[in-house]
N, C-alpha and C positions, 0 to 999 in steps of 0.2 A: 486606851480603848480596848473592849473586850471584845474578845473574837469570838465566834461563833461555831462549833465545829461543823463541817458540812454537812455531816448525816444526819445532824438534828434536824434541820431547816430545806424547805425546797427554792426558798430563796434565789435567786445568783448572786455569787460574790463579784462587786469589783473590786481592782484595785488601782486608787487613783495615786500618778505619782508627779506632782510639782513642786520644784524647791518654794516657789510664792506659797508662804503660810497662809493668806490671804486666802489666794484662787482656791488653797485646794481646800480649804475649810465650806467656802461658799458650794463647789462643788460637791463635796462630802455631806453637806447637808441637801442639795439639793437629789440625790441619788437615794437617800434614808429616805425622803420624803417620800419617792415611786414607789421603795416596798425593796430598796436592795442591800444588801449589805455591803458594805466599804470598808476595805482596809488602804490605811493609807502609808506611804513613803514619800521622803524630803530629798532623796536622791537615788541616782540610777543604782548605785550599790547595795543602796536598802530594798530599791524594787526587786529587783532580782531575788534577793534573799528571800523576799515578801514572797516573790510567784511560786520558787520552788517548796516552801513550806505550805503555802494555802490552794495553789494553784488554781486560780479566781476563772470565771465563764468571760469575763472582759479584762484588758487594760488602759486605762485612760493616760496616754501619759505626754507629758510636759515637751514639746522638742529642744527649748535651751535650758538647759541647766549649766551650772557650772560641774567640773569635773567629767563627768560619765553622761555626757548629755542622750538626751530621748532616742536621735537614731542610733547610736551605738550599742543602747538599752532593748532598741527594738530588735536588732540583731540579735544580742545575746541571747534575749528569750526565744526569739527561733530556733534559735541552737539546744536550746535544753528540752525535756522530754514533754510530749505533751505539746510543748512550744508551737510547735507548725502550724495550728488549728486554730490557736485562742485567738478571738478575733482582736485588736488593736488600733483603739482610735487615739490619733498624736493629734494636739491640739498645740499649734503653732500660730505666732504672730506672724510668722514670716505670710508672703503671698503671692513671691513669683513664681515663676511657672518653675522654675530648677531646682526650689526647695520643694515643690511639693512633688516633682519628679524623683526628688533625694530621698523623700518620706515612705513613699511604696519601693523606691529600691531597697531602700533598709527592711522593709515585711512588714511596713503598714496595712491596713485591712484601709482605713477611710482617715478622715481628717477634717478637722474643724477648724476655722481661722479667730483666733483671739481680734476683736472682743466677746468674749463669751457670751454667747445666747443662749439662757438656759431651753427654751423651746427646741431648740435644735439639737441640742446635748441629750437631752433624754431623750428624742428621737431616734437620734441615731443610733444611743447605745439599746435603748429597746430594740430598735430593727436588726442590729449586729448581732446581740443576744439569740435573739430568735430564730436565724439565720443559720448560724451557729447549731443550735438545738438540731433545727432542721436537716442541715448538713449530716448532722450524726444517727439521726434516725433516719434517712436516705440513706447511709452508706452500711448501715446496717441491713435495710430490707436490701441492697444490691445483693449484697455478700449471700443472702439468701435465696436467693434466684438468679445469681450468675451465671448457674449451669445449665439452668434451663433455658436462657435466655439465648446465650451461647449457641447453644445445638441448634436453637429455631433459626438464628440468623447465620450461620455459616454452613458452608458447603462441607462435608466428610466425605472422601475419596480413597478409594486404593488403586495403585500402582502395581502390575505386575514387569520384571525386572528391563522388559522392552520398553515403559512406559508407556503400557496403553491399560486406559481405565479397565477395573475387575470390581468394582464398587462404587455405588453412591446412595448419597443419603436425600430424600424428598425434595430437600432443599433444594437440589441443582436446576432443577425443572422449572422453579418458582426464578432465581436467578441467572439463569440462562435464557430459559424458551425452551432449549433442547429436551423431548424427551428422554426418560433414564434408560429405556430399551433402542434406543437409535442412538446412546452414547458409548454407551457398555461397547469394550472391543478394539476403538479405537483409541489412538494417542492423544494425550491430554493436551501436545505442543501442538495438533489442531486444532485448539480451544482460542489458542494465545496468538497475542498482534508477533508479527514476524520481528519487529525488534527487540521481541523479550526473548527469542528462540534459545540465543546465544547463553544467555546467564540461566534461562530455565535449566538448562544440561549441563550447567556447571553446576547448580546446586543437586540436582540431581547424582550425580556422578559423588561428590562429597558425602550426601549423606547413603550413600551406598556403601561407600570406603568405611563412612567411619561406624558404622553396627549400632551407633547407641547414642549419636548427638543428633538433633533438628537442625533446619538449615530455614531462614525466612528470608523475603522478599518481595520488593515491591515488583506488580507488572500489568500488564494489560488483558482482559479475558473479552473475548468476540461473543457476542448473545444472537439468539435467531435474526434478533430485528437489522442485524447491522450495526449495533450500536457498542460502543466499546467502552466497558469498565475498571476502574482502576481496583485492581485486590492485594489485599495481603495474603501469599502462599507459603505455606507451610510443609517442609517435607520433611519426615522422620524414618526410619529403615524399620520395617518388620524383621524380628530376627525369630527364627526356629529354634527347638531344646536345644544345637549344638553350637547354636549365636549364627548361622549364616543368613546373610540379608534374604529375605524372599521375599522381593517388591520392597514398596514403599505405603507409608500409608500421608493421606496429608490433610490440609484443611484450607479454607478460598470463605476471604475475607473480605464483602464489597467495601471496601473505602471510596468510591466516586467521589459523596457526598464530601467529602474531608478533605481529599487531593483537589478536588476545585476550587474547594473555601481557601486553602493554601494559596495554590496557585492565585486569586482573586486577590487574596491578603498582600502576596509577593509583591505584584503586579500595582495592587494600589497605592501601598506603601513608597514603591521606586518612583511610582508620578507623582505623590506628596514630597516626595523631596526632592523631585527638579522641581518642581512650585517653588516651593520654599530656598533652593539652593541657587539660583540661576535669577539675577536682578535682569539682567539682558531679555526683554519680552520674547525675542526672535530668536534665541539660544534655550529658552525654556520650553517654546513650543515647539521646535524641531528635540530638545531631548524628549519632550515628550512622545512624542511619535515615533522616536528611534525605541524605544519603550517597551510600547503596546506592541511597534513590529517584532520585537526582539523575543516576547514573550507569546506572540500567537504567531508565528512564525510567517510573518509577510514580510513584503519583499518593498512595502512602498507603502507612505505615509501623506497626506496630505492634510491641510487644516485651511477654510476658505472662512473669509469672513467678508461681513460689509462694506465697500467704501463709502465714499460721501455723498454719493451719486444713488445709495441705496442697493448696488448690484453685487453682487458674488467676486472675491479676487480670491484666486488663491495665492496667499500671503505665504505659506511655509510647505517646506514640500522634504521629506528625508528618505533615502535609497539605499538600499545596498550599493558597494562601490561596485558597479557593471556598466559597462557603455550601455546598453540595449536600454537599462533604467533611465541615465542620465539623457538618454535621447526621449522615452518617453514624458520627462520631466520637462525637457525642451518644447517639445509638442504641446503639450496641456500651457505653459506660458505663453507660447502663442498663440491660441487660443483665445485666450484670454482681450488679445488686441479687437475679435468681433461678440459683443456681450449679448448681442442678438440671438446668434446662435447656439449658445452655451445654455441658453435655459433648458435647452432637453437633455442635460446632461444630470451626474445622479446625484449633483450638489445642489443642483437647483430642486430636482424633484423632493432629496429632505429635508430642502428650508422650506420649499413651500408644504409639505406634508406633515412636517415635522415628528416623523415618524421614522425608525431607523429602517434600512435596507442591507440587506445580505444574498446575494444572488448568484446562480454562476450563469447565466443570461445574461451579457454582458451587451450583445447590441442594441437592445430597449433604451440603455441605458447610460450610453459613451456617445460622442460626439461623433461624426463620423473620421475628423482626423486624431480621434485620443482609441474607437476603437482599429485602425489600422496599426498605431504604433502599439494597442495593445495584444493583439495577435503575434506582434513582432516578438516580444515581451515571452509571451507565451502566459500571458494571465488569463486564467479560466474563473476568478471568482472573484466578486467586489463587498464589498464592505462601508454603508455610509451611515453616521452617528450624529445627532442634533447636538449642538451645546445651546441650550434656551435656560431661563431660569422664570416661571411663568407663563407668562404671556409673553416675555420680553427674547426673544430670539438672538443668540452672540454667534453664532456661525455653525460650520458643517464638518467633521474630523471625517476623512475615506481614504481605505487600506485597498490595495490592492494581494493577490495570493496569485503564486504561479499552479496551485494545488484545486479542485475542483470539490468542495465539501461547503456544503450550510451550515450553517450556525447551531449549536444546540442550544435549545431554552436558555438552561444554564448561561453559557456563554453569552449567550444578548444581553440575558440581566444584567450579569456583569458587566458588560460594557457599557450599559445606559446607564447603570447606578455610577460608575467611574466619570463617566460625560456628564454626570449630572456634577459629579463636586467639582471636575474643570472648570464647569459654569461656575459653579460657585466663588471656585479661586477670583477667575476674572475678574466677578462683579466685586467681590471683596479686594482687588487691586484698586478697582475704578473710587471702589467708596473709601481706601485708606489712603488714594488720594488726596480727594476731596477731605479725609478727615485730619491730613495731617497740616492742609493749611487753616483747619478750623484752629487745632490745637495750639497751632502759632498762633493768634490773636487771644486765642484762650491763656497762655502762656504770661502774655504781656499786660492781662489782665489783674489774673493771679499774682503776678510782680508786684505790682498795686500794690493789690489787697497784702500782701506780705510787708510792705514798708511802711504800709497803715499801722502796721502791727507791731512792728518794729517802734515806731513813732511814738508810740504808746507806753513803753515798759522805761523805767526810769533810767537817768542818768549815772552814769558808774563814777567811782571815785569821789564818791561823797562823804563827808566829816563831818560827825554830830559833837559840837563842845558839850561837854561834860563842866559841873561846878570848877574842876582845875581841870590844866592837860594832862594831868594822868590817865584821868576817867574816861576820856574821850572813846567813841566808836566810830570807826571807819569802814566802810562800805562799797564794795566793787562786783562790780558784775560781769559776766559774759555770754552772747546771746549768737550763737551762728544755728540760723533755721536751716532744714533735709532741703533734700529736692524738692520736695514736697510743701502745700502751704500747710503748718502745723498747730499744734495748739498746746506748747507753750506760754505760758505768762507769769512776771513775777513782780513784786512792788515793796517798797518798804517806806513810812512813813512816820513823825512822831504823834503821838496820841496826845502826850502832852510835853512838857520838859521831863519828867521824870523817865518816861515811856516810850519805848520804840517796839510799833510792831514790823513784821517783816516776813512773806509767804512767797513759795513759791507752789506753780500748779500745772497738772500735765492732763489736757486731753488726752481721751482715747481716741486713735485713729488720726486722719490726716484730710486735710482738704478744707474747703470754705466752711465746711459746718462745725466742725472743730474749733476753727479758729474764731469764728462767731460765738461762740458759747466761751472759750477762755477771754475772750475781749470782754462779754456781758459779766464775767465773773470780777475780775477786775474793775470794771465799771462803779459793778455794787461795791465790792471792799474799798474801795477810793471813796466814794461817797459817802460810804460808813451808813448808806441805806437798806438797813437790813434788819427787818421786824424781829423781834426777842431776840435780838443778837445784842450781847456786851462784847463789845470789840477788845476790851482788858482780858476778857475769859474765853481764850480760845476755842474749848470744846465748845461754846454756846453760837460760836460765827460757824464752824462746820456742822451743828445741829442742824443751824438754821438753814444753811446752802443745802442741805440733803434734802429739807422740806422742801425746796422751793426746785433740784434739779433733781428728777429720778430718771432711771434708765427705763426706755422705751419697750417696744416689746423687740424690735431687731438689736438689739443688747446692745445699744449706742449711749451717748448721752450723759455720760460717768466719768468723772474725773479724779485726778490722785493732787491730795493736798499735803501741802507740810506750814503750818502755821504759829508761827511764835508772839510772846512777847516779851521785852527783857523791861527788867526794872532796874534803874540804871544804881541808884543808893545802896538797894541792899545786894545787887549781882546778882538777883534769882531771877532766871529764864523760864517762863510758861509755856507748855508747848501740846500740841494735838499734830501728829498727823496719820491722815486717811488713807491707808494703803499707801502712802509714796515713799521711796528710800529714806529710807535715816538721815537725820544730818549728822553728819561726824564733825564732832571737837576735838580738834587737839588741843593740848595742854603743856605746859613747859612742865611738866613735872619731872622727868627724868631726862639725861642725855638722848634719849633714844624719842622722847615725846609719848605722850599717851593719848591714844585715844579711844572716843566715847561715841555709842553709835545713839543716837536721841530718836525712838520711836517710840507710839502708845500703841499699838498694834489693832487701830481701827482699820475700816476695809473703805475700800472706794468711796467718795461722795456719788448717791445716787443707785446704788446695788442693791440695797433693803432699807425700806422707809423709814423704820423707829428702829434704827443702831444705834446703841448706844457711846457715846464716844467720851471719851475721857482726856484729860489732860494730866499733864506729867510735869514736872520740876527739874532745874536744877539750878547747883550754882555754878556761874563762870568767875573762873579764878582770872587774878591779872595777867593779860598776855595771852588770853582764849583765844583761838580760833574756830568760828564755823562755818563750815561748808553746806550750803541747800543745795540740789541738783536735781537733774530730772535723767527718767531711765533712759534717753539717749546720751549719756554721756558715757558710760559704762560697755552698751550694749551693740556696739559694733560691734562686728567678727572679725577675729584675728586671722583664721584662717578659711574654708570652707565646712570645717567641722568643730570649731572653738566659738565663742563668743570673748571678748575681751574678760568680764568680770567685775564684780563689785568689789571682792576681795584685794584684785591686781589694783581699782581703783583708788581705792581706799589708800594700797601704799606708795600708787604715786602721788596723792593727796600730801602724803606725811614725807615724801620726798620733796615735793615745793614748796612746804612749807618750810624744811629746815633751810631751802635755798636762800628765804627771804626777799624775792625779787618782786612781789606784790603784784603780777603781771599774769592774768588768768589767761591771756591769751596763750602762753607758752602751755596750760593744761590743753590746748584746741587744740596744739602743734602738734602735741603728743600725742594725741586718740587721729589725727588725720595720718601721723606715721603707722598707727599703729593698723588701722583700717588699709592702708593702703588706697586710698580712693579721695577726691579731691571732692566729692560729694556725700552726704551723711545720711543713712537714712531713718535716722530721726534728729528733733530738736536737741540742740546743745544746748544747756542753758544753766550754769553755776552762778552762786552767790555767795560772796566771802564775807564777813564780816569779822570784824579785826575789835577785841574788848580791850584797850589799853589798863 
């Protein structure tokens, strides 16, 4: 392929890298077609090479290969110059949730799940592209108005050596309240919340010492309204012609915005993982609450929900370890014994408002024996939040505070957008309930349909006599289906005396529809019902399956073929296959055996409507062996960063055979050691046949 150099062309380069000759041809054409240029590589070794000599606007690339697989690939191009930016779309078969966690930890940009849909492919890499671009003319206009930007939003201040303000800049007025002539004079430490008094005059004191270094830090600045802002403070030393400090000079940086979004993130993140960590309903909803308390600094938690009866319990209740709490806790469950009374309490007021509450008016609002013991308590402020999802109401979370302060905006959001996902958790408990005893019946369902399938694919250890028994061909197979219902199938049957054909075929993907389509295909090749198909001439039976199966617009619907015929007189094998592994012969030819990989290098049945497909020849000597398979037999991981291999396959292949124990199951024994895992995730499914 000729490359292009960049300056000629405004083009984008990618660079597509998948060992499947196959994919990355389809993909390489379908990338030329948008308007882009493609340079391609066959392994992670070559990609690299590829990036740093062309350094493309995209990389599309492969997550398993053998050797230097995609994530290891992705890293290294982060590593190299340039690297950090380019955006990187990994197109993986994998589709759990830890591969594709594994993908962005490697410096994935995005990710596409195999089976390819070209619609979504060029989507994505247009939008990433673009993206891209964009990024880089945004970080260009920043760079050019940083300064300006800078000066408008932060505060400039001087320090003279007592630390009372001698300067400021417009800005303060706007960020504070305080005018600049009622600030001017005074100490900058009466600006600040008295918890940061401490470390303000430690950095103070440092950058006075040191003449020539800044000192930053987070802290608190008071504004007219009463309202207290998080900043970043900056102090540097003014030094005179003979270097001695004279004052300080600084800078006041509002982060609110940011330290909230934190704190929010902090805060939601720890209650998504007692959700998720904690199967105990009654240990998750007390870690809950110990939580929120922990992180807005109250002293008591409560979560009330419906009984059966319709009325308010408080079901969970968490405290600091203090008697005075645990007696208010005692209170409020006795309580509970008259339901009459408890509606004018502030659990009932926001189930039935369903509106949150934050007050420090606490007797409107408490029962009369919940506010006696909370005087005791010394709580001056409450706290009540709905969990609803809808219209559908799931109960009431309330904080108590021994502290006397309302809620800010901020704060409420955040805690009704938080009560909002608790709801959600719930209801998604209740419905994964209920869905996992669908699953079971679904389960036993699928069983079925799997032994239907099973039922279907022929019998192993079959002998076809030949005119003597030298000539004879024998036949064995081995079929263990994934977890999964899948869509393998494979068949072998005489055409005539002289003539054995024999295919095997691998859906894309997994499930009933899969297997429904490898069943329909089978179907037809058994019947040998197949218009302008000569069943003698292979290319003409996968001609005719591509007319009759094409892939969908969700990139479904394609299958990998390997189709033969042998003629048993003259030894010469016919063969076509569509995108699926090679068969490998071995041969007695030498001590060591040789082997032969048999493919025509057509692409999927169903990928492009008029492909051309061809067939291929050979002869098998006496004492041939071939192997058909399909790519779950291969394509297990060895470890969480390897996949087994074709290569590895191939010479445990040339390993059982010199065993001679004619026993395909001991090949299953082997890839289940090798996987580690007592389930597959995909179809097993080998075909031996033995040319006497």
């Amino acid at each position: 392929m000729t490359i292009t150099p960049r300056s000629i062309t405004d083009a984008p380069q990618v660079l597509v890298v998948d060992d499947d000759r196959v994919i990355r041809t389809i993909l390489v054409k379908l990338l030329q077609k948008e308007g882009y240029r493609v340079i391609e590589a066959e392994t992670g070794g070559t990609a690299l090479t590829q990036y740093q000599r062309f350094t493309p606007d995209l990389v599309l690339l492969d997550a398993k290969m053998p050797g230097l697989d995609g994530f290891t690939c992705c890293k290294k191009i982060r590593e190299m110059a340039g690297g950090e930016h380019v955006p990187i779309l990994m197109v993986t078969g994998l589709e759990d949730d830890d591969s594709v966690v594994r993908a962005f930890h490697s410096g994935a940009t995005d990710y596409v799940n195999k089976p390819i849909r070209p619609s979504i492919v060029v989507g994505r890499v247009r939008y990433l592209i673009r993206a891209a671009q964009d990024r880089r003319a945004l970080a260009q206009s920043e760079e050019r108005y940083r300064s300006l930007v800078t000066n408008l939003q932060e505060v400039i201040f001087q320090l003279d050596n007592a630390g009372n303000l001698t300067f400021l800049n417009p800005a303060w007025q706007k960020f504070t309240g305080y005018a600049i002539a009622e600030s001017l004079g005074k100490p900058l430490v009466e600006f600040l919340h008295s918890a940061e008094h401490k470390l303000y005059w430690q950095q103070f004191r440092r950058a006075e010492e040191s003449s020539t270094r800044c000192y930053q830090h987070r802290g608190r600045c008071m504004t007219r309204s009463g309202e207290w802002l998080w900043v970043e403070m900056q102090l540097c030393p003014n030094g005179d012609a003979s270097g001695a400090v004279q004052g300080l000079a600084g800078r006041l940086t509002n982060i609110s915005d940011r330290t909230r979004r934190e704190q929010h993130r902090r805060l939601e993140y720890a209650v998504i993982r007692a959700m998720t960590n904690h199967a105990d309903p009654h240990l998750r909803m007390r870690r809950i609450l110990q939580i929120i308390c922990g992180n807005l600094n109250l002293q008591l938690g409560e979560f009330w929900q419906p009984n059966g009866l319709g009325q308010l319990d408080c079901a969970e209740t968490w405290h600091l370890n203090i008697d005075q709490l645990a007696h208010f806790a005692s209170a409020t469950q006795a309580l509970q014994a008259d339901q009459n009374d408890l509606e004018i309490d502030i659990a009932n007021k926001v189930w039935l408002s369903g509106d949150p509450i934050w007050t420090d008016e606490l007797e409107p609002y408490l029962h009369g024996t919940r506010q006696v013991a909370a005087q005791q308590v010394g709580f001056q402020s409450v706290l009540g939040l709905p969990l609803s999802h809808g219209s559908e109401r799931l109960g009431v979370l309330v904080f108590f505070s021994q502290a006397a302060r309302l809620a800010s905006q901020d704060t409420l959001r955040g805690l009704t957008i938080l009560a909002n996902q608790i709801s959600q958790y719930v209801l998604r408990q209740r419905a994964e309930s209920e869905l996992n005893r669908q699953n079971q019946l679904l389960q036993l369902e699928l069983q079925g349909a799997a032994d239907y399938v099973v039922s279907l694919l022929p019998r192993s250890n079959w002998i076809c006599p030949g005119p003597d028994h030298q000539a004879r061909i024998e036949v064995d197979t081995q079929f263990q289906p994934s977890n999964q219902l899948g869509g393998d199938a494979f068949d072998y049957y005489q055409l005539d005396q002289d003539h054995l054909a024999f295919y095997l075929l691998d859906v894309a993907g997994h499930g009933v529809k899969a297997a429904l389509l490898s069943v329909s295909v089978l179907n037809i090749l058994r019947q040998q019902s197949l218009s302008h198909a000569d069943f003698y001439q292979p290319e003409t039976v996968v001609t005719a399956l591509n007319r009759i199966f094409q892939m969908n617009e969700q990139g479904e619907d394609y299958f990998t073929l390997w189709y033969g015929v042998y003629h048993s007189p003259s030894r010469r094998l016919t063969f076509t296959s569509a995108g699926h592994p090679p068969g490998v012969l071995i041969t007695p030819d030498s001590p060591q055996a040789q082997l032969s990989y048999l493919d025509s290098d057509g692409i999927a049945v169903g990928m492009l409507p008029d492909f051309p497909f061809e067939s291929k020849q050979c002869i098998i000597p006496p004492g041939g062996t071939l192997f058909l398979f399909s790519d779950g037999a291969y394509e297990e991981m060895v470890d969480e960063k390897q996949i087994f291999g074709f290569d590895r396959w191939a010479n445990l292949l040339r390993q059982y055979w010199h065993s001679e124990q004619n026993d395909l199951s001991l090949l299953l024994e082997e890839v289940h050691q090798i996987s580690a895992c007592e389930s597959l995730q995909d179809d097993f499914s080998v075909m031996e046949i033995r040319f006497s």
